[in-house]
N, C-alpha and C positions, 0 to 999 in steps of 0.2 A: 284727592290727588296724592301718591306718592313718589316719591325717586326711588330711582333706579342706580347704582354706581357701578362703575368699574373696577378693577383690583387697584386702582390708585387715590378710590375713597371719590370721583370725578361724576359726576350728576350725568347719564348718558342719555338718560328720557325718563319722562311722568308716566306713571300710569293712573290715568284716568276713568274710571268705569271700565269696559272692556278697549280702550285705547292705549295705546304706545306713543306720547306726544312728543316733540322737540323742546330740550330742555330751554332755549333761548326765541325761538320763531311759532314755539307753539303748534307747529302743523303737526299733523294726524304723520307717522311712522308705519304704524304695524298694529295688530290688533292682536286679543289674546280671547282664542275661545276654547272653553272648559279650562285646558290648563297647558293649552298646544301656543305657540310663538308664531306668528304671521308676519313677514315685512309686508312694505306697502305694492309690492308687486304680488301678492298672494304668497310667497315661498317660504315653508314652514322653517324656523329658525330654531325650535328645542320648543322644551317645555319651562311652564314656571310651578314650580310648587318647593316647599319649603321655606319658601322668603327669598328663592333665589331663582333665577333664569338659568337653564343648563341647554348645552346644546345636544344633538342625536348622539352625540359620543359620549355625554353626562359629564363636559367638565363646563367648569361655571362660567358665563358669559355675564352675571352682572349681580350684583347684590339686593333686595329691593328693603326698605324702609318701612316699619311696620307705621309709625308713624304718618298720619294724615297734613299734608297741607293745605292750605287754604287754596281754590279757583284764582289766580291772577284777574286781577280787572281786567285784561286784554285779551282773555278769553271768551272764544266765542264758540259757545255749546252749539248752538245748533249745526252752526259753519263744517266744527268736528264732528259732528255726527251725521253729515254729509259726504266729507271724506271717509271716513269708517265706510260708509255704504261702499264707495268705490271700494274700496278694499277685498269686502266682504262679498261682494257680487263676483269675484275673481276665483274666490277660492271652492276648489271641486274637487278636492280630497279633506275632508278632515279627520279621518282615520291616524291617528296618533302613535308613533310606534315607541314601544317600553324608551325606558331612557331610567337606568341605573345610575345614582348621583356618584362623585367623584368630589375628592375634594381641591382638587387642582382647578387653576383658571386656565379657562382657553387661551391661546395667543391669540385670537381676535376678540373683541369685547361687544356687547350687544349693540354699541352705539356705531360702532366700525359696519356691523353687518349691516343694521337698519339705516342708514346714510349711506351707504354704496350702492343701495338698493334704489 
């Protein structure tokens, strides 16, 4: 498991295996396949690669931690890999479009997208 931050250094989700988790409630967010950004209603949010999540216009929506954490006891693997299916069953483009990095932060932050969602 690792974090994900905002531009104010602010925990916005775990990334889990191919999951996007809530930093506090634990539920399944968004999923991440190959290297494309999913919320939980299927809608592509950017991509991740470099250690950071960028949205379709390449500015940085969140920071990610190379460093591993530990699963939380209150983690419930299969539960999330329930939710990911829902997720996953939704999405019917995954066709990824370029995304040149920038080094500027978006005014919305990964955690804003994926909880609005």
């Amino acid at each position: 498991m690792q974090a994900l931050y905002n531009h104010a250094g602010e925990v916005v989700a775990y990334q889990y295996q191919h999951m996007l988790v809530h930093p506090d409630n634990l539920k399944v967010l968004g999923l991440i396949l190959g290297n494309c950004v999913f919320s939980n209603q299927a809608n592509m949010l950017g991509k991740l690669f470099q250690q950071k999540v960028y949205n379709l216009s390449g500015e940085v929506l969140a920071s990610k931690d190379e460093a591993s954490l530990p699963l939380p006891q209150s983690f419930d693997t299969t539960g999330s890999i329930m939710e990911a299916w829902q997720i996953l069953v939704k999405i019917r483009d995954h066709s990824c479009p370029w995304v040149t990095a920038k080094n500027n932060w978006s005014h919305s932050s990964l955690g804003e997208l994926l909880y609005a969602d």
